[in-house]
Each structure stands twice: as structure tokens, then as C-alpha cells.
Backbone bond lengths (Angstrom), bond angles and torsions (degrees), N, CA, C in turn:
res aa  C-N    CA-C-N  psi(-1)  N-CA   C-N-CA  omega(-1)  CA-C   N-CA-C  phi
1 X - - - 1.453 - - 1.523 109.15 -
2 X 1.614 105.56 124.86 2.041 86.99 178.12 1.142 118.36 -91.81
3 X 1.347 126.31 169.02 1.609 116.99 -172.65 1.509 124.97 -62.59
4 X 1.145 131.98 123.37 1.293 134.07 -159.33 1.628 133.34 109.04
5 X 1.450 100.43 -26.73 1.402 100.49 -166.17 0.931 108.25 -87.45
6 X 1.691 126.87 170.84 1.500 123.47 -156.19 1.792 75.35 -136.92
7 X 1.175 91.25 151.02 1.586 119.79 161.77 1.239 116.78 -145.02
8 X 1.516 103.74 149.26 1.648 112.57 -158.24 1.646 94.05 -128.95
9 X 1.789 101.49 117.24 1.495 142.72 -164.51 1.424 106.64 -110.78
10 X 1.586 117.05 154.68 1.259 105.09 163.42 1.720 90.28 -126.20
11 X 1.820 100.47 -174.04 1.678 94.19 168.28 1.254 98.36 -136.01
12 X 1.582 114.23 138.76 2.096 112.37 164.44 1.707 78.79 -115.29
13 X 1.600 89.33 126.00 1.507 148.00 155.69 1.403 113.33 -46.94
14 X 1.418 141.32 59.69 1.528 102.06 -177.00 1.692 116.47 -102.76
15 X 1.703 93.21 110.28 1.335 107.93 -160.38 1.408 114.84 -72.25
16 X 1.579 119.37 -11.63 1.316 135.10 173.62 1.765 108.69 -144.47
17 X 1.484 133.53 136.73 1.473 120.15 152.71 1.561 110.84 -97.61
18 X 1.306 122.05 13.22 1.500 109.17 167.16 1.579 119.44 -98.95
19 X 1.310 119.11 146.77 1.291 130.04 -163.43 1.560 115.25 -114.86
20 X 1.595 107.14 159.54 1.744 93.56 -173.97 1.541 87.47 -108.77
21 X 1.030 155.37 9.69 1.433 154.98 174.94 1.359 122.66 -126.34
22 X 1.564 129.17 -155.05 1.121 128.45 -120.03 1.894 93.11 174.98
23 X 1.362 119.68 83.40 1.558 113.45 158.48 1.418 103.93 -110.98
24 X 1.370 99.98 147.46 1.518 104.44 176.39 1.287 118.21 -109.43
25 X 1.572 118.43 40.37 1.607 123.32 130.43 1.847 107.29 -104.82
26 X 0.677 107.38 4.64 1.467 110.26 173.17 1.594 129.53 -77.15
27 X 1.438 148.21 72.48 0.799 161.94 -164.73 1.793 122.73 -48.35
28 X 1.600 111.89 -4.72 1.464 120.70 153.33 1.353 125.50 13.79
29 X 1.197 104.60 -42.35 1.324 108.36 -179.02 1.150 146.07 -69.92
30 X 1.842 102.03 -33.46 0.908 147.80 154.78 1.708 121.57 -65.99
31 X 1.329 93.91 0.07 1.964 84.37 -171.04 2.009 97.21 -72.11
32 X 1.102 118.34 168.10 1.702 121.62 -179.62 1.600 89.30 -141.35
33 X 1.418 118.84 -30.12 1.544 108.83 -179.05 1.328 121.92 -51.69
34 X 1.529 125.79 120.82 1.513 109.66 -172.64 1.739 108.04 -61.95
35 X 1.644 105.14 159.52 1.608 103.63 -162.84 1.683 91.04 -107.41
36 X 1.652 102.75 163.57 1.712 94.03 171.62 1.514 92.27 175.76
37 X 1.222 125.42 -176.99 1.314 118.76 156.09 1.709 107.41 -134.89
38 X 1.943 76.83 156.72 1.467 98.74 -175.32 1.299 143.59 -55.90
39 X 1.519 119.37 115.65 1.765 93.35 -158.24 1.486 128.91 -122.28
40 X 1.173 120.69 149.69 1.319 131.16 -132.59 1.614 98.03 -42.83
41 X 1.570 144.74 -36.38 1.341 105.25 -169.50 1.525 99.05 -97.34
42 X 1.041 137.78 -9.14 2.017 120.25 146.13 2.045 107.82 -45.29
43 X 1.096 125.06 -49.08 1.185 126.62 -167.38 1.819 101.42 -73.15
44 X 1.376 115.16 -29.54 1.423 105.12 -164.33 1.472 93.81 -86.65
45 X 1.190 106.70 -47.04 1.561 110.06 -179.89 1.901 119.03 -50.37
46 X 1.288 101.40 -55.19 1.436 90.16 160.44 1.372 122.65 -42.85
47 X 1.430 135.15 -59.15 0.811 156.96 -175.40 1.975 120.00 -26.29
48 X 1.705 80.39 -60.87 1.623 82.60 162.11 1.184 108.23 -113.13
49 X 1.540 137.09 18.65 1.557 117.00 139.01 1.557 115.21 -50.89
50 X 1.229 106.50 -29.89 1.624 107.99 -161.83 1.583 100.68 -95.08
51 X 1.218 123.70 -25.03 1.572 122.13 165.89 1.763 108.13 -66.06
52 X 1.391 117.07 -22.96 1.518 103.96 -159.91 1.698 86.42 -100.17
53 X 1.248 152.14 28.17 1.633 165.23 -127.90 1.472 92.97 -148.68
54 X 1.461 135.75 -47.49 1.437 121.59 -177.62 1.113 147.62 -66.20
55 X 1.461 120.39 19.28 1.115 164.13 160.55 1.560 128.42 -66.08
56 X 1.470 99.11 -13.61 1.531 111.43 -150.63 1.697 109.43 -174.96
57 X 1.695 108.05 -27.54 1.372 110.99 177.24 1.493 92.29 -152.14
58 X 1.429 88.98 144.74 1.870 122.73 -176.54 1.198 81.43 -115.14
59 X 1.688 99.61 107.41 1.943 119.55 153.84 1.918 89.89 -88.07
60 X 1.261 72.13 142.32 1.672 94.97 -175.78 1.778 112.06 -111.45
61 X 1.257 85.88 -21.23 2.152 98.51 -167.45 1.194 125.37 -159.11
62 X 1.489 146.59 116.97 1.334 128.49 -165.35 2.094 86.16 -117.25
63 X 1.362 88.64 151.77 1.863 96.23 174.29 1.544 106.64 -150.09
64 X 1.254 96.13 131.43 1.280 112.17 170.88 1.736 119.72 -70.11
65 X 0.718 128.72 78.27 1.939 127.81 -174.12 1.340 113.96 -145.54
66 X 1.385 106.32 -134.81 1.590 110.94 -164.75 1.103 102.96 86.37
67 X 1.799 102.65 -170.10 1.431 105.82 -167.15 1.534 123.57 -81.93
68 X 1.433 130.62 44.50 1.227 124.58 -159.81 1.425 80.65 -157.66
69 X 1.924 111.44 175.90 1.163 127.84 177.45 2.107 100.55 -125.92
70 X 2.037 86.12 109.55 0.887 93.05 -170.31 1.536 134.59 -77.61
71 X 1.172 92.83 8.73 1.942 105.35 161.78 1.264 117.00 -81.82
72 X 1.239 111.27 1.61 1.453 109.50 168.50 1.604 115.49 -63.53
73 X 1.893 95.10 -34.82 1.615 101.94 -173.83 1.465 116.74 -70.54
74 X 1.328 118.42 123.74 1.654 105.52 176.87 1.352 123.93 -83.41
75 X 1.121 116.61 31.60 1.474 117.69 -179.57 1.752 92.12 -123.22
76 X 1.216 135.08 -1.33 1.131 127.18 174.99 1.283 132.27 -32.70
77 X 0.730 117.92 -66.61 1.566 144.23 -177.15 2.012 106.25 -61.57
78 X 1.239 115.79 -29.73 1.504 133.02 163.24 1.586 102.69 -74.11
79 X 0.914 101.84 -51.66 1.857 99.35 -171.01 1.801 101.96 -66.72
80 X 0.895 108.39 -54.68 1.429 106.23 -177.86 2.070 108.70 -41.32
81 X 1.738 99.24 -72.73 1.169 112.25 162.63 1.982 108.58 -14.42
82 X 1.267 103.83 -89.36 1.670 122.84 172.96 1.849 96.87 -31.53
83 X 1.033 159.26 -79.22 1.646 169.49 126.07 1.553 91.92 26.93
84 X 0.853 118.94 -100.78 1.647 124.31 155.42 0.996 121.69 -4.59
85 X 1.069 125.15 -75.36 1.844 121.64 -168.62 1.147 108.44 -76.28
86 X 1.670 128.38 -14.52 1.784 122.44 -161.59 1.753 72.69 -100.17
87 X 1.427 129.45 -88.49 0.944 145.34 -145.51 1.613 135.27 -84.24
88 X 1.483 101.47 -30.10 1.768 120.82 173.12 1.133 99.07 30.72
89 X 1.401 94.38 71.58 1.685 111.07 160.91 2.089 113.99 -118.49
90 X 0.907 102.55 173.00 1.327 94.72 172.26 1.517 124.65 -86.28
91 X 1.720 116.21 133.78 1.078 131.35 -125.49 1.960 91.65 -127.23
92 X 1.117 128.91 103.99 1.348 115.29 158.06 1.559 114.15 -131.90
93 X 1.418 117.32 173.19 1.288 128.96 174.14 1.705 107.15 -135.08
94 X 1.417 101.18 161.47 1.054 94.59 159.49 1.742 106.99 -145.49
95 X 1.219 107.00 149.02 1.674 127.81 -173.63 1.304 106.53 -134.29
96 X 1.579 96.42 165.88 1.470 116.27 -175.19 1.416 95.41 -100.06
97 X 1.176 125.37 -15.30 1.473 117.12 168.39 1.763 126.66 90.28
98 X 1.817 115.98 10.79 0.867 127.14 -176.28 1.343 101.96 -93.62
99 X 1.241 137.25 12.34 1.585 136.70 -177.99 1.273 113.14 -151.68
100 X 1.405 106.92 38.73 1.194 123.33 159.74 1.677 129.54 -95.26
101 X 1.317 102.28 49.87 1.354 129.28 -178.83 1.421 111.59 -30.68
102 X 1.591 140.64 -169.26 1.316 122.76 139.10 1.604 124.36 -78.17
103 X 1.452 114.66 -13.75 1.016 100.57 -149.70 1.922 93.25 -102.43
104 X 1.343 111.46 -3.99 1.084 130.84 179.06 2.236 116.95 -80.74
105 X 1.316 81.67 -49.51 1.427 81.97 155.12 1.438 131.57 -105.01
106 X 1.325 113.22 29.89 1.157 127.73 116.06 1.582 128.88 -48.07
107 X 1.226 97.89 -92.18 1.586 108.54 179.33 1.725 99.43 -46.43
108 X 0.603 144.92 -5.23 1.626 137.73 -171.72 1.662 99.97 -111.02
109 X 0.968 123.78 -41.37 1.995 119.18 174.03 1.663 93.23 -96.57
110 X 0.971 124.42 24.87 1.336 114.57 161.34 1.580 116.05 -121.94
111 X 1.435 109.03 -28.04 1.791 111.59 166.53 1.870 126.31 -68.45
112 X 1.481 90.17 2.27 1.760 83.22 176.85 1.776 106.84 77.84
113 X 1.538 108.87 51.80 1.227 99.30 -161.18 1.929 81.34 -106.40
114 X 1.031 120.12 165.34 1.417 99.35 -175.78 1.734 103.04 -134.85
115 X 1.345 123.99 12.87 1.691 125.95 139.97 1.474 107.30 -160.77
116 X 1.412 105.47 154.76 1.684 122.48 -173.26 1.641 89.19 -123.20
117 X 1.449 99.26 125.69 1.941 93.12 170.73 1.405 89.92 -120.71
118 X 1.158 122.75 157.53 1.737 138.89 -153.67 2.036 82.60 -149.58
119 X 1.772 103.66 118.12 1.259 124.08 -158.10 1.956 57.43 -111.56
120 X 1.863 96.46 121.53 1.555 111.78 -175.96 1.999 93.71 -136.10
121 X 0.504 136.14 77.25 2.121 119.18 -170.55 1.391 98.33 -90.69
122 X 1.292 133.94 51.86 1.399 131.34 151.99 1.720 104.93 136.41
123 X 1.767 108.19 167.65 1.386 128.86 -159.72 0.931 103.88 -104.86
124 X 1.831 139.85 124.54 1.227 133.24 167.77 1.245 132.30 78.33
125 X 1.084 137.99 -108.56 1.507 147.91 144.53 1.837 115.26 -49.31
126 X 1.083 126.49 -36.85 1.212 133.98 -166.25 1.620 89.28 -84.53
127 X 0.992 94.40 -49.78 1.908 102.66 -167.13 1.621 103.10 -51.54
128 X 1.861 100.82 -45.50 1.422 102.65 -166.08 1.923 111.22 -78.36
129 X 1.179 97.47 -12.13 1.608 94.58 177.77 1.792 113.62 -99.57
130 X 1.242 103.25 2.42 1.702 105.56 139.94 1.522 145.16 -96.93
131 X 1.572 105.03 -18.72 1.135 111.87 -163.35 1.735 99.27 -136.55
132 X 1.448 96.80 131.58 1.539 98.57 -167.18 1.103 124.94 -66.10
133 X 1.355 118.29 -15.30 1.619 140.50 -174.20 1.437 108.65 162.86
134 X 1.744 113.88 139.36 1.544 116.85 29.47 1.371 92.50 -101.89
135 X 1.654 97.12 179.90 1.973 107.51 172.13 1.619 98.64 -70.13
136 X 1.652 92.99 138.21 1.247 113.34 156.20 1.914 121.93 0.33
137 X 1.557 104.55 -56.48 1.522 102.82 -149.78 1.695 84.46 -70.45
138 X 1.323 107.46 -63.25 1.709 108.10 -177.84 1.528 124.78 -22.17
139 X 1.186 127.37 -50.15 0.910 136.06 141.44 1.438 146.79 5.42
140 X 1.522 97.24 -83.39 1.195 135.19 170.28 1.387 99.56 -62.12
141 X 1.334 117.06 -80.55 1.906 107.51 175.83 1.734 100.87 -36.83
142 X 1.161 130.23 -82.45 1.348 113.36 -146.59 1.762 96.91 -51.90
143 X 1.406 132.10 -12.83 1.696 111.15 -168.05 2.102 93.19 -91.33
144 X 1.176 126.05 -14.03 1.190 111.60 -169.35 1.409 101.21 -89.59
145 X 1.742 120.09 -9.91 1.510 110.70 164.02 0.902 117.66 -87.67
146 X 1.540 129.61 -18.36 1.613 114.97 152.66 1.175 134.98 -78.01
147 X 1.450 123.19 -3.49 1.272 126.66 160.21 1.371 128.59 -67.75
148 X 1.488 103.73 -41.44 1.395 110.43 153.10 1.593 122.13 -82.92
149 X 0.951 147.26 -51.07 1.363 129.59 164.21 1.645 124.24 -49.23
150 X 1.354 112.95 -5.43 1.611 113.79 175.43 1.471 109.11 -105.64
151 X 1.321 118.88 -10.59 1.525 132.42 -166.75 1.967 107.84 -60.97
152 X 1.163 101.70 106.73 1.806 109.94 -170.32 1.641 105.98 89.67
153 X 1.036 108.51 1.66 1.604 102.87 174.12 1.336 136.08 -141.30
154 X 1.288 126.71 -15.96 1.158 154.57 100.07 1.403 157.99 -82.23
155 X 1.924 131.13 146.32 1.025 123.66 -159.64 1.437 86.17 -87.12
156 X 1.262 126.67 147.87 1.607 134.99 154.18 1.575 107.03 -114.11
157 X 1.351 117.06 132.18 1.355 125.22 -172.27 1.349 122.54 -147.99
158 X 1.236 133.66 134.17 1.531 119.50 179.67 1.025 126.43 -94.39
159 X 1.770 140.55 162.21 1.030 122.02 170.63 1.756 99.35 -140.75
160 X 1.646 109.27 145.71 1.542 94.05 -162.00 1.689 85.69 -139.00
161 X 1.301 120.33 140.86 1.383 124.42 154.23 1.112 138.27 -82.31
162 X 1.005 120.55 134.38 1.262 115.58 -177.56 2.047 129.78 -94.32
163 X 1.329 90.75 142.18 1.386 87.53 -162.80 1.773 101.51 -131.82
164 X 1.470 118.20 -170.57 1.333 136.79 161.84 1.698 113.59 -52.44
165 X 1.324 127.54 -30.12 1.659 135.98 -134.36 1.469 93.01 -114.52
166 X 1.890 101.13 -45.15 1.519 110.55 -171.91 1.241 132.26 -110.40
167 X 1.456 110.62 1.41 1.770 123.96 -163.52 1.755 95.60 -82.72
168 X 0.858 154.73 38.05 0.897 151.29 156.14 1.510 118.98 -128.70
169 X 1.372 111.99 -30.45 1.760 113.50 -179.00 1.560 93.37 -92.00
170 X 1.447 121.58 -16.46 1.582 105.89 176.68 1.115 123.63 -69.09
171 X 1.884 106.18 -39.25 1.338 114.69 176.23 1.325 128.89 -98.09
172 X 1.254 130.71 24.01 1.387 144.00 163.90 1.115 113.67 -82.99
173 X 1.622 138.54 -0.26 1.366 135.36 164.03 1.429 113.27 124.35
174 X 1.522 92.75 -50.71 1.719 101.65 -171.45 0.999 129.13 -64.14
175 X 1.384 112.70 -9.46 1.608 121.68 -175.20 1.762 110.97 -64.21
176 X 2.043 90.01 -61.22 1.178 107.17 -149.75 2.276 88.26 -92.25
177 X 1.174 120.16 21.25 1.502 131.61 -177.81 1.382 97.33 -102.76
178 X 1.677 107.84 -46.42 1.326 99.59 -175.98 1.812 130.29 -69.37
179 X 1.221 98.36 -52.45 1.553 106.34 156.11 1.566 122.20 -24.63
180 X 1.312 101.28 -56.17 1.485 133.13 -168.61 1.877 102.63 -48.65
181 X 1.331 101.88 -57.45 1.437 110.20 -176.15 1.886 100.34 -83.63
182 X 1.133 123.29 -11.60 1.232 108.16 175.48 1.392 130.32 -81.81
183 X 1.660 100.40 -3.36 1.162 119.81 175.38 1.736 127.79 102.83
184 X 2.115 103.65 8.97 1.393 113.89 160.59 1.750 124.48 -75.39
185 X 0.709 128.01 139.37 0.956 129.43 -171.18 2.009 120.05 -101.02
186 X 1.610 103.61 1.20 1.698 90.00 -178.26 1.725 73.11 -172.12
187 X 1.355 106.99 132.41 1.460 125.28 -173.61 1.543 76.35 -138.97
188 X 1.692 105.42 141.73 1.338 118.39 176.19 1.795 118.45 -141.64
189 X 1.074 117.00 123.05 1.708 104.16 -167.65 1.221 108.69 -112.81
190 X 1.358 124.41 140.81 1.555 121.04 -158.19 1.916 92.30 -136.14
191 X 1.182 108.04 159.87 1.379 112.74 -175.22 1.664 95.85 -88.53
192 X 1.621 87.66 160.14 1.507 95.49 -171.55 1.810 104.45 -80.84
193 X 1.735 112.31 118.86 1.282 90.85 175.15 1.842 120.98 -108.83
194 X 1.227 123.46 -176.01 0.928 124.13 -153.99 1.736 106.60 -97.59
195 X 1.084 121.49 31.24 1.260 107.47 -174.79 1.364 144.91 25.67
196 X 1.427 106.08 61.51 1.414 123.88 177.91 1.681 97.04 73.16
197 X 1.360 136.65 18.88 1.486 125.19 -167.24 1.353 91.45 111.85
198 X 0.978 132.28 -75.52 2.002 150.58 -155.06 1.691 110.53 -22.09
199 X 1.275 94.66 -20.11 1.475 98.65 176.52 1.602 120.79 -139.12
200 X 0.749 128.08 156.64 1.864 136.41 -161.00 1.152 120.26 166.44
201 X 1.274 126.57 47.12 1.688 143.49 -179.60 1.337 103.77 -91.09
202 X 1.717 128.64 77.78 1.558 136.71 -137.63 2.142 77.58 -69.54
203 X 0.961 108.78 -27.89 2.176 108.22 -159.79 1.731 90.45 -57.37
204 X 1.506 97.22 -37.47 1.796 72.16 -150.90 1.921 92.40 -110.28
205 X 1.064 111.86 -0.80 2.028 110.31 153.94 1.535 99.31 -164.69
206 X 1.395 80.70 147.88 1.473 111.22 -174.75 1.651 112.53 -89.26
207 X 1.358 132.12 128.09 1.684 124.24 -160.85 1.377 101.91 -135.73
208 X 1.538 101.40 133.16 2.008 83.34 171.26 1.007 103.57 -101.07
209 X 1.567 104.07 166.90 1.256 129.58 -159.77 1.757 108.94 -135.81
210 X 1.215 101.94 154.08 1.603 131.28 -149.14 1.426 104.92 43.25
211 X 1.359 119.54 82.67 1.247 138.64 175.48 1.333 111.32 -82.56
212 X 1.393 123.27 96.99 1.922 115.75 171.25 1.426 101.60 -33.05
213 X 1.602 106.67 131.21 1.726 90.05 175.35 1.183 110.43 -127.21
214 X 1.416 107.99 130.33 1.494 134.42 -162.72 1.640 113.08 -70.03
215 X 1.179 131.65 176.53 1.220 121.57 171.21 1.492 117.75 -76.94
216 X 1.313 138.32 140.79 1.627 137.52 -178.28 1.178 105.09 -44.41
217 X 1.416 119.36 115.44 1.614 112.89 167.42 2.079 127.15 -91.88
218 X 1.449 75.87 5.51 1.621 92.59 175.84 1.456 114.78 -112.94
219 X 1.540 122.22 -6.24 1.068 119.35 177.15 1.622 111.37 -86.07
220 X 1.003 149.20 -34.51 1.352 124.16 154.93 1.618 134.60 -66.43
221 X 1.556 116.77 -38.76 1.016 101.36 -157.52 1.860 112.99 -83.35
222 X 1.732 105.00 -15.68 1.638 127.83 -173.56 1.561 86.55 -103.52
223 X 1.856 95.54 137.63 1.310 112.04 167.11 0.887 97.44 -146.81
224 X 1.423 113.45 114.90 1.417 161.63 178.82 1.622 120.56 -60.08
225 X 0.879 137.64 35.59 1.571 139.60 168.41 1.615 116.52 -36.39
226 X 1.346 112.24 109.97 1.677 119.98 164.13 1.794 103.24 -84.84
227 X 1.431 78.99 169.44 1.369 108.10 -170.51 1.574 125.46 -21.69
228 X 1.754 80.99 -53.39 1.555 109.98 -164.78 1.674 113.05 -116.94
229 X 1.356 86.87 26.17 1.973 100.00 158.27 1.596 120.47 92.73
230 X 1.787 107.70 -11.76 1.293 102.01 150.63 0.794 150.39 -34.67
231 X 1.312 146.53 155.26 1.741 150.80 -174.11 1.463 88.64 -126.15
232 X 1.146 126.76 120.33 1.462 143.49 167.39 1.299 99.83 -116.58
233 X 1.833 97.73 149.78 1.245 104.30 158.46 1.787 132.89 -68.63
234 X 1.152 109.47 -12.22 1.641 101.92 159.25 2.216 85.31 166.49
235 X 1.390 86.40 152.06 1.624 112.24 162.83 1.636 117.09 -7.26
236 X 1.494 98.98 -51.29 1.652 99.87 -165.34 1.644 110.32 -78.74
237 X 1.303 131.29 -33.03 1.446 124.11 158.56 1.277 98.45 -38.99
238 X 1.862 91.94 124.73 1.313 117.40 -172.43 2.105 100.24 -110.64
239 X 1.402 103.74 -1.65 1.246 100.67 -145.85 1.898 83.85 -132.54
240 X 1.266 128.15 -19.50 1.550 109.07 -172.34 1.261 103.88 97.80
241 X 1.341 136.24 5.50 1.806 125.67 -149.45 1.592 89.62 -99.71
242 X 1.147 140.41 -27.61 1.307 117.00 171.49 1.356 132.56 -112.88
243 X 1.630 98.88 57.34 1.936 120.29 -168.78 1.369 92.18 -68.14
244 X 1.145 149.28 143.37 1.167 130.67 14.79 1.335 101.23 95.04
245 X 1.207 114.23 -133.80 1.293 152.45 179.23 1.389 129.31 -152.08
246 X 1.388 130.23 -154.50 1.947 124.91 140.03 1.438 94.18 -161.06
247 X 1.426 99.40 163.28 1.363 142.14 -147.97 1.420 85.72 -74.86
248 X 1.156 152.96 -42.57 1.496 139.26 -161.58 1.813 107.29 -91.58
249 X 1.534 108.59 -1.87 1.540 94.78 -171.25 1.882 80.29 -114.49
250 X 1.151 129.81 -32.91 1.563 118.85 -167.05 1.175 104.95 -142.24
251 X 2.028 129.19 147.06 0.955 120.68 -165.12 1.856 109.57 -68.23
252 X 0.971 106.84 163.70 1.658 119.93 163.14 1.167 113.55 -32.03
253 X 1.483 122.59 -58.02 1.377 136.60 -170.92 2.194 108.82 -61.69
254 X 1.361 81.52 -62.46 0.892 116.52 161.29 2.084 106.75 -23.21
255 X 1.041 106.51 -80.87 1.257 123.28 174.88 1.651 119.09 -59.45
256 X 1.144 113.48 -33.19 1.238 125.86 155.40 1.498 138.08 -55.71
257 X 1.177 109.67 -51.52 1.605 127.88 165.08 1.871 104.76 -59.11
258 X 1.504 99.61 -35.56 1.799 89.88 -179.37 1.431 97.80 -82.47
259 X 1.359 132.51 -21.35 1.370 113.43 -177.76 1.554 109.67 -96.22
260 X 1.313 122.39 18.10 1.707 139.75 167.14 1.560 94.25 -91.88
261 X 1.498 122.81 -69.61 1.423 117.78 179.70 1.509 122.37 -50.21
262 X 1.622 121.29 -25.37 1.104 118.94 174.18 1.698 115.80 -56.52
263 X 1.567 103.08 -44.38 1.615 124.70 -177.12 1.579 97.86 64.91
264 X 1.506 124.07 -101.16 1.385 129.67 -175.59 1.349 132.42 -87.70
265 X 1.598 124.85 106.33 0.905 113.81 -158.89 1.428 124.16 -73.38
266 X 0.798 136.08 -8.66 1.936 165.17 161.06 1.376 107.34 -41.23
267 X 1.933 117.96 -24.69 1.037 112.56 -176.42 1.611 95.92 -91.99
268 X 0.788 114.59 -52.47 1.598 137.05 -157.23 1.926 112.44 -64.46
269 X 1.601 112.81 -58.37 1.111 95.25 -177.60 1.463 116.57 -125.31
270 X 0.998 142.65 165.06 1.554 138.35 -138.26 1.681 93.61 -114.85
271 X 1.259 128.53 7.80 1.207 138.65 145.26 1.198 126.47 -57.41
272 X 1.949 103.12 -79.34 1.321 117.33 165.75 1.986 108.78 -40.80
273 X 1.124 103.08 -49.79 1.710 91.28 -167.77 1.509 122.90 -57.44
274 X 1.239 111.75 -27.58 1.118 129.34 -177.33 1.708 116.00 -89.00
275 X 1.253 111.71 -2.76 1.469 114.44 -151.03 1.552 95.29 -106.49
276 X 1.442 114.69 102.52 1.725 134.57 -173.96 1.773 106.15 -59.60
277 X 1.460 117.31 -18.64 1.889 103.22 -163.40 1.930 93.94 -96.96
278 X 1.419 90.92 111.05 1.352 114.93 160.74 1.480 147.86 -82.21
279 X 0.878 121.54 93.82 1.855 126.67 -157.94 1.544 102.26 -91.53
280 X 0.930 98.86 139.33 1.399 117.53 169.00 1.620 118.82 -74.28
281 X 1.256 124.59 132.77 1.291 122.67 159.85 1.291 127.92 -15.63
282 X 1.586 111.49 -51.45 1.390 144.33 -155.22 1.583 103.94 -74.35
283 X 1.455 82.61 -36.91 1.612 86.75 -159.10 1.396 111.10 -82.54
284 X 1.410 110.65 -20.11 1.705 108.26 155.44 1.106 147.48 -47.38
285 X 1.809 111.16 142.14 1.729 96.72 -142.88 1.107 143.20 76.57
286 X 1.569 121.86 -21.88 1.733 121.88 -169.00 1.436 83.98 -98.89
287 X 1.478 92.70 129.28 2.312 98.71 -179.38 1.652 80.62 -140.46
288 X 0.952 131.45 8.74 2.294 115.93 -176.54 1.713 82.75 -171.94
């Protein structure tokens, strides 16, 4: 980086890696990272590590995700709030949408959160042969009370993967028609990827293979924060193998500049080199 220049970063938050469900492209099984959630003075401290960063880096987006479902955390809806008042930056999460209570999306269009994406990969039957629970209808009620309780105040958006089971009812219209009239406004379908390698179950997605592999286009501009204050190289380390550092032993900045000197991660860790899901430039940044 030369002296002066600004680069524009976002951060996904992962305020928890434990989950209340069950997808079966999801490789869970495989996680080795110990699980826990994040607690408030790791979260505050980040917080204004990343406020004292504008000097030198334009955060563009903060997200709550990673490998866990972050409504699990009950301070959610506070942390967001806290995001907001230090920084008033743009604020999203994304959920699977089974704890979307009423009283929950409440607290969630009331913290200044500014998009909710609801990870949905199909209607009914399709829905139920991805997702272990709940049935379909449940579902559906809790997303039409956030459509209306987010309506003028939040973006609500879906995001669905695509797989072997569902690539055909996604793209026949009805998927992204139905949403449409329910009152979402941006349904988005992404191919199923393989989690750094972690997954390759050819039955339920299909992956190509000997992929020229390009340089990481998510490893600079997304910085990836776990639970417990790591700097990972992105979400899909299931194992910690390309730390970084964390926020309680070196500043933010600090940690940043080593993951600027790293540049490509393909050179560096035997994860990244090996790791077939390829992102596009383009595709950076687009989360709704």
C-alpha cells in the first residue's frame, strides 16, 4: 500500500459460528474452529478499531455473517444499534430466517439495521429438501412479518443457492415471481460453492474442476472477523489456517497492512491454493 492511498474495505462480523439448523451443502461438520460467541468488549473494541481506520481505509459495509446464524446472538440488535451511532455506515445481516420471531423483527427494524437477506433456496417442497427445518409454511409467515414490519425502513432481500435439487425451480421464473408479488424486492441466486474445498458432494452440486485459478478477489477488499477477534482470510476456513492475527493481540490497522503485504492468498496458504470457488471482481460487495 503507498503512503496516502485509501482503499475501500468492507467487514462480515461473525458474531457467532454456531448454527440452529442443518443445510445439506453446508459442510458443518467439518468446522475444527472452536465455536462461541462474540463478546461485547472483543465487539466494542473492534468497533473503534475500525472507526480509528478512516484515515487510510474507506469501510464501505459492515455484515453480520460467517459461518453461523447470527440471531442466535442476543445482543444483536444492540450491536447493530452501537455500528450506527459510532460509524453510520451501512449495516446488513444475513439469516436463515428461523428466528425471526415478531418480537425479534422488531428489535431488528428498530436498530438502524439497513438490509436483512433471508438465505431462502426454494418454495415448499424444494425449500424442505434443503433445509432440515422448519416446514416451508412457518417460514413463509415469519418472512411476510418482516416484509411488513421492514416496509420504509428496511431492505428485505433473498438469497438462494443453487444446487442439483433446485436449479431448475429457481430458474423457471416462479421462484424469483413469487417473492416478487410478496412484496421482496431483489431475490439473488448464487452457485453452490465449495467451501474453500470443504465440500464436493458431486449428487447434490455439480463443480468444475481444474479451474485456472485466478487471484482471490475477496481476499483484500472483505475482512472477515470471527467470533473471538481473528482476522481470517474469509468465511470458508473451517479450520483457522489462514489467521491473520486478532484484534486483542495487534491493532486492526495493524493487522490489516499484514493482510495488504500478504496481497494473494494462493501464494501464502495451502488452503487458499487449493480452494476451487472463484469470485469475480464484479461480484464484490453485491450482498441484496
Amino acid at each position: 500500500m503507498k503512503n496516502g492511498q485509501t482503499h475501500s474495505i468492507s467487514f462480515d462480523i461473525e458474531i457467532t459460528n454456531r448454527c440452529n439448523n442443518r443445510c445439506i451443502m453446508c459442510p458443518r461438520d467439518q468446522l475444527t474452529r472452536q465455536q462461541g460467541m462474540m463478546q461485547s468488549d472483543t465487539f466494542n473494541k473492534l468497533v473503534d478499531e475500525i472507526s480509528a481506520l478512516t484515515h487510510r481505509w474507506s469501510v464501505q459495509e459492515i455484515w453480520f455473517s460467517g459461518f453461523g446464524e447470527c440471531l442466535l446472538h442476543p445482543n444483536l440488535s444492540e450491536y447493530i444499534k452501537h455500528i450506527k451511532n459510532v460509524l453510520n455506515v451501512y449495516v446488513g445481516i444475513t439469516t436463515n430466517g428461523l428466528l425471526l420471531t415478531p418480537q425479534t423483527i422488531e428489535k431488528l427494524t428498530s436498530s438502524g439495521v439497513t438490509s436483512i437477506v433471508v438465505s431462502i433456496h426454494g418454495l415448499e417442497t424444494h425449500y424442505n429438501q434443503i433445509i432440515e427445518n422448519p416446514p416451508f409454511e412457518i417460514l413463509l409467515k415469519q418472512m411476510r412479518n418482516l416484509i411488513r414490519s421492514a416496509a420504509g425502513k428496511t431492505s428485505v432481500s433473498i438469497a438462494a443457492v443453487e444446487t442439483n435439487l433446485n436449479r431448475e425451480h429457481l430458474h423457471s421464473g416462479a421462484f424469483k415471481e413469487f417473492w416478487k408479488n410478496e412484496g421482496v424486492r431483489s431475490v439473488e441466486i448464487f452457485p453452490c460453492h465449495t467451501r474453500g474445498g470443504s465440500f464436493s458432494d458431486e449428487r447434490i452440486a455439480s463443480f468444475q474442476k481444474n479451474v485456472m485459478l485466478e487471484d482471490c478477489a475477496i481476499f483484500l477488499p472483505i475482512q472477515f472477523i470471527a467470533w473471538n477477534g481473528d482476522l481470517l482470510g474469509c468465511c470458508s476456513d473451517l479450520d483457522g489456517e489462514t489467521r491473520i492475527g486478532n484484534i486483542h493481540d495487534d491493532s486492526l490497522e495493524t493487522l490489516l497492512m499484514k493482510k495488504w503485504e500478504i496481497n494473494n492468498p494462493r501464494r501464502r496458504f495451502a488452503r487458499c491454493r487449493t480452494c476451487p470457488d472463484v469470485f469475480s471482481a464484479e461480484s464484490v460487495g453485491k450482498r441484496d
